[in-house]
C-alpha positions in Angstrom: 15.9 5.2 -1.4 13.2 6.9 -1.4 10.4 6.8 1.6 7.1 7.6 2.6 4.5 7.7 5.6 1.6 5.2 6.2 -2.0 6.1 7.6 -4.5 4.5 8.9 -7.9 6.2 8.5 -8.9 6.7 11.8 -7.0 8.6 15.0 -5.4 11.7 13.8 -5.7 11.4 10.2 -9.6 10.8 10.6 -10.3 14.6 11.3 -10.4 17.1 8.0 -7.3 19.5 10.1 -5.3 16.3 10.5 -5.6 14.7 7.4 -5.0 17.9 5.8 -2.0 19.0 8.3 0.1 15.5 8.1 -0.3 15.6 3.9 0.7 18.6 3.9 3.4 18.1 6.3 5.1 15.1 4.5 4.6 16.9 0.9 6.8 19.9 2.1 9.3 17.6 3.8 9.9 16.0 0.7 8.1 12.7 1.5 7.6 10.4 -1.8 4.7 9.1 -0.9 1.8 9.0 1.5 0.2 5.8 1.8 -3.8 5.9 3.3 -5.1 2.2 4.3 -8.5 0.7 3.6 -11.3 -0.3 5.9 -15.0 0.5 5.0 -17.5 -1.7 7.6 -16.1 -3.3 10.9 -17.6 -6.6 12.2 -18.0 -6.7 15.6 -16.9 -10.3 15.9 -13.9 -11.4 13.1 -13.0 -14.9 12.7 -10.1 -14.5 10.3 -6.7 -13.8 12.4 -5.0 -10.2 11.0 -2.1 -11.4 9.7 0.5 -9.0 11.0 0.6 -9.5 14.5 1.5 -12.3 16.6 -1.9 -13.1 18.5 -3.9 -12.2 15.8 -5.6 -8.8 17.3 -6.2 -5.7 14.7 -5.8 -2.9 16.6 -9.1 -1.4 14.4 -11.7 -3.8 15.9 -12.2 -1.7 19.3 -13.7 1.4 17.5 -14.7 0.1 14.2 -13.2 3.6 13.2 -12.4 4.0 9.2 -12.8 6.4 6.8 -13.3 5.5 3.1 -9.9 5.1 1.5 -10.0 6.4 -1.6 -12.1 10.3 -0.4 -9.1 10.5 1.5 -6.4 10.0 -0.7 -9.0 12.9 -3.5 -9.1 14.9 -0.5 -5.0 14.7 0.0 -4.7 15.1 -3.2 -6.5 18.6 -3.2 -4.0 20.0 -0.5 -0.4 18.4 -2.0 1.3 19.3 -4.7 4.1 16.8 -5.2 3.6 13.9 -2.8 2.3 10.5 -4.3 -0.9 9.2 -2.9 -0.9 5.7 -2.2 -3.6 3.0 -1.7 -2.1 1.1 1.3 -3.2 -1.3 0.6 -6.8 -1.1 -1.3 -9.0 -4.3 -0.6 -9.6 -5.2 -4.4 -12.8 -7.0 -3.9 -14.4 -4.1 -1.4 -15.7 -2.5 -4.6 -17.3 -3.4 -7.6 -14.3 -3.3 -10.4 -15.8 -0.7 -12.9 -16.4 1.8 -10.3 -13.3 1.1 -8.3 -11.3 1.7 -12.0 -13.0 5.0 -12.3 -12.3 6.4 -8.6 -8.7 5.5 -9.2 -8.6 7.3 -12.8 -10.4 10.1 -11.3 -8.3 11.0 -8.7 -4.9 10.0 -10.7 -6.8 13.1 -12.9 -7.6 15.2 -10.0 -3.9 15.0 -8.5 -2.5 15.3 -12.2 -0.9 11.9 -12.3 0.3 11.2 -8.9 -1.7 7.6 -8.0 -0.2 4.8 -7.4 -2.3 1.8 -6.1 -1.5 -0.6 -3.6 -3.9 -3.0 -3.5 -4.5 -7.1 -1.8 -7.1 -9.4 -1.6 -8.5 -8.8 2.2 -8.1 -10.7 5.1 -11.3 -10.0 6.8 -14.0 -12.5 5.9 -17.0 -10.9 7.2 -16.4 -7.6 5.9 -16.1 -8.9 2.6 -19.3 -10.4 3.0 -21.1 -7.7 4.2 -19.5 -5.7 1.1 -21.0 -7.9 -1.2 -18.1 -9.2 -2.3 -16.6 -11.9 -4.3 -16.7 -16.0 -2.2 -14.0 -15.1 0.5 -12.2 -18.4 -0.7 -12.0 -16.8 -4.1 -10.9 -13.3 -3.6 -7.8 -14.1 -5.0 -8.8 -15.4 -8.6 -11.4 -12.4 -8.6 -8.5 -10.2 -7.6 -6.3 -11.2 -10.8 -9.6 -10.3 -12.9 -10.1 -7.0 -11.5 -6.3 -5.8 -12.1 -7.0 -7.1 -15.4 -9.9 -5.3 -16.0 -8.7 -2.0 -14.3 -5.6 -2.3 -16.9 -8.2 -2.7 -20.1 -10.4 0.0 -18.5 -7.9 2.7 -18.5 -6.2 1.8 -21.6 -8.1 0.9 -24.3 -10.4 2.9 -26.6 -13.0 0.4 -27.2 -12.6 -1.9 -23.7 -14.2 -5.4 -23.6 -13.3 -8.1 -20.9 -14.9 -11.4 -20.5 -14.6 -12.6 -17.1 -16.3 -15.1 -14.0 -16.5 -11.3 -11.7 -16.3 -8.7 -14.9 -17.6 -8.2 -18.0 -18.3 -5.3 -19.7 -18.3 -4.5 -23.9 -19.8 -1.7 -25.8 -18.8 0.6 -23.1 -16.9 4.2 -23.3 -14.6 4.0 -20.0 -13.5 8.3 -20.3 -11.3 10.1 -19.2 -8.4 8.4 -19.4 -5.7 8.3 -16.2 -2.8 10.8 -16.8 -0.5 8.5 -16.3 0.2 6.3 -19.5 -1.2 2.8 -18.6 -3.1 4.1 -15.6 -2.0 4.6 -12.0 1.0 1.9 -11.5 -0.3 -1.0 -9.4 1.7 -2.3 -6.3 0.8 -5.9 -5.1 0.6 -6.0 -1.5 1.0 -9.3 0.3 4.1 -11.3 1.5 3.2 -15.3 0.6 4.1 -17.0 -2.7 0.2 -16.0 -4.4 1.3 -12.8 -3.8 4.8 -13.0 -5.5 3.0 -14.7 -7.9 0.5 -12.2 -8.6 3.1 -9.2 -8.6 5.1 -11.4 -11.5 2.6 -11.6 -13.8 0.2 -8.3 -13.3 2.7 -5.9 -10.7 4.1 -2.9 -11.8 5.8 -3.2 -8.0 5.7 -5.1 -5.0 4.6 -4.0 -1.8 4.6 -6.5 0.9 3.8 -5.2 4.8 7.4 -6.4 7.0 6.2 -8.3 9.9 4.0 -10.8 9.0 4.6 -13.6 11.2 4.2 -16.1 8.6 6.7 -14.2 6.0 9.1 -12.5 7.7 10.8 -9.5 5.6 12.4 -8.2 8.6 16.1 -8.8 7.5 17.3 -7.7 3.7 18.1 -11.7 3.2 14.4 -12.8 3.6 13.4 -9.9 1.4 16.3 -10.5 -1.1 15.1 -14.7 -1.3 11.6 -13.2 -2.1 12.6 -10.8 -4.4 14.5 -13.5 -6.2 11.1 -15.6 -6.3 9.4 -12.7 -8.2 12.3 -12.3 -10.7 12.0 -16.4 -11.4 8.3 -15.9 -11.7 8.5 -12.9 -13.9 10.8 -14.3 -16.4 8.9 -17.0 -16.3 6.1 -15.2 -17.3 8.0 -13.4 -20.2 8.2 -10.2 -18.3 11.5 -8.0 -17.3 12.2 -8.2 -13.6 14.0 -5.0 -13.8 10.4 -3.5 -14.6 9.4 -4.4 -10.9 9.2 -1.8 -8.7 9.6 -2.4 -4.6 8.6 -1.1 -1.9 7.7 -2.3 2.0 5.9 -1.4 4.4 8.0 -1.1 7.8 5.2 -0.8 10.8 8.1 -1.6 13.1 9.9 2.3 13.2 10.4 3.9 16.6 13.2 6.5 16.4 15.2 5.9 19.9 18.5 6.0 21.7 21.0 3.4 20.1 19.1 -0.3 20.4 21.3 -3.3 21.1 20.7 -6.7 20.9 18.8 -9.9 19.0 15.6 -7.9 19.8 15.8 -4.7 18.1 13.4 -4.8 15.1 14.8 -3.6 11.6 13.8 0.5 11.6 13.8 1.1 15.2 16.4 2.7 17.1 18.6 5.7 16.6 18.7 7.2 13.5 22.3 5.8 12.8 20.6 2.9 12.9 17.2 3.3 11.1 19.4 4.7 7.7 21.2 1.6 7.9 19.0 -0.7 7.6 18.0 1.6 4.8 21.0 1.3 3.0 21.2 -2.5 3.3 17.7 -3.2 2.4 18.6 -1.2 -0.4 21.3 -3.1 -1.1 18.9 -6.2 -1.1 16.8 -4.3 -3.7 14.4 -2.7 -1.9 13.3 1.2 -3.8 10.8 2.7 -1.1 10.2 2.5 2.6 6.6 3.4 3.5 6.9 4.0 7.6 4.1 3.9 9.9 3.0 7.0 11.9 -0.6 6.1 12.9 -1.6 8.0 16.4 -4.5 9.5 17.5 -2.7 12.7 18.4 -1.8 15.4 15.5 1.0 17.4 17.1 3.1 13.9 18.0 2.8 12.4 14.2 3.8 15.8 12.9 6.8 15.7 15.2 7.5 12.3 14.0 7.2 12.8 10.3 9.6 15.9 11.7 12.2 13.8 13.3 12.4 11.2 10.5 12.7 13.5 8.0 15.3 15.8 9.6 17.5 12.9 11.4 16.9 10.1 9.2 16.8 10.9 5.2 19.8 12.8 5.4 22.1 10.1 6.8 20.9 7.7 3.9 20.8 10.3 0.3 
């Protein structure tokens, strides 16, 4: 299995020294990939719940911090050499499709191959509005058109797509990504339009843990969704075997041994957190992407540390 580290673009990864020391960090501790999330304009009030708590708070909203997603992961890229750079996830509607396709390609060029892009549809109405984006209530189609389009974009000599949210013929669309096909799209998201979505335009699936109205917080919940991607992928005349997976696990806190009903999968002592590992991997899970937002420097980089010294080694 391999794993990774999640940021949030604010606290201690919203500083050039911190951004630069936790990349860094992760790439010489053998880290797979470094994941940087996607925010660009807080509302100060937000009617849409976040989905991945229980009451529905986002811990973002009291400081409307945020960084722009993808001049982080260019500016990672600069000071790693070997670490994949992860979109985690990017908001496909926050930006217009053609110029989204061409940050993407540029900084899979910059980092010599070595994007891969997470991306959803959004959960935050307003900022979607105030981006100029797509109808909230039809993110999702315009979502399926942009992966489409991104795909054509970085592919074709001669690109033309025909669509309700893009068109565009008669254009050049160069340089091309390094990577054959383009950066590899993850589909992030944990309901049954996301497994959808990953079946028929995923090269992976990425969906966040705890979300209170998908659980994937034991290997048999992710397993039964798993299996609803394979059914859809067949279905859709593609090879399920080509799916990459990968999860998002906000839930780690390396502890003393945790007993109990109550102790959340990735939590506990690092006996523990490797096997859950090992049986998520067992359930067919590839990549575990762990979260180790804080506003202090010095206590991520002695997580990333402790994980990476008391945790990989116990699960190969």
């Amino acid at each position: 299995m391999d794993f990774g580290l999640h940021l949030g673009t604010r606290g201690a990864a919203a500083k050039t020294d911190g951004l630069r020391a936790l990349a860094q960090r992760a790439d010489e501790l053998g880290y797979a990939y470094l994941g940087i999330s996607d925010h660009i304009i807080i509302a100060h009030e937000i009617d849409p719940k976040y989905p991945y708590s229980d009451d529905g708070n986002w811990p973002g909203l009291d400081t409307g911090d945020c960084l722009d997603q993808l001049t982080c992961l260019t500016y990672a890229a600069a000071v790693t050499e070997k670490i994949r750079l992860l979109t985690s996830v990017m908001v496909i509607p926050h930006r217009p499709a053609i110029q989204t396709a061409k940050q993407l390609a540029t900084a899979d060029l910059l980092s010599k191959g070595r994007v891969t892009a997470g991306v959803g549809v959004g959960w935050m109405r307003e900022e979607l509005a105030l981006l100029s984006a797509p109808p909230f209530e039809r993110r999702g189609a315009a979502s399926n058109e942009y992966i489409e389009a991104f795909k054509t974009l970085w592919t074709e000599k001669a690109p033309v797509y025909d669509g309700d949210f893009v068109s565009f013929k008669n254009v050049s669309f160069e340089p091309k990504p390094v990577q054959a096909g383009g950066p590899p799209i993850w589909i992030g998201g944990e309901g049954m339009a996301a497994r959808k979505r990953t079946a028929r335009l995923g090269d992976g699936w990425y969906p966040v843990m705890r979300n209170p109205r998908h659980m994937m917080d034991t290997p048999d919940k992710f397993a039964a969704a798993l299996a609803d991607i394979h059914k859809f992928a067949e279905e859709a005349g593609r090879d399920p075997s080509k799916i990459d997976t990968a999860m998002f696990a906000p839930t780690y806190k390396l502890t003393a041994e945790a007993g109990g009903t109550d102790r959340w999968a990735f939590s506990g002592s690092a006996e523990q957190i490797a096997e859950d590992a090992r049986a998520y991997a067992d359930a067919g899970l590839n990549t575990v992407l762990i979260g180790f937002e804080d506003s202090d420097v010095q206590r991520s980089l002695d997580t990333i540390e402790a994980f990476a010294s008391e945790v990989m080694p116990l699960v190969g």
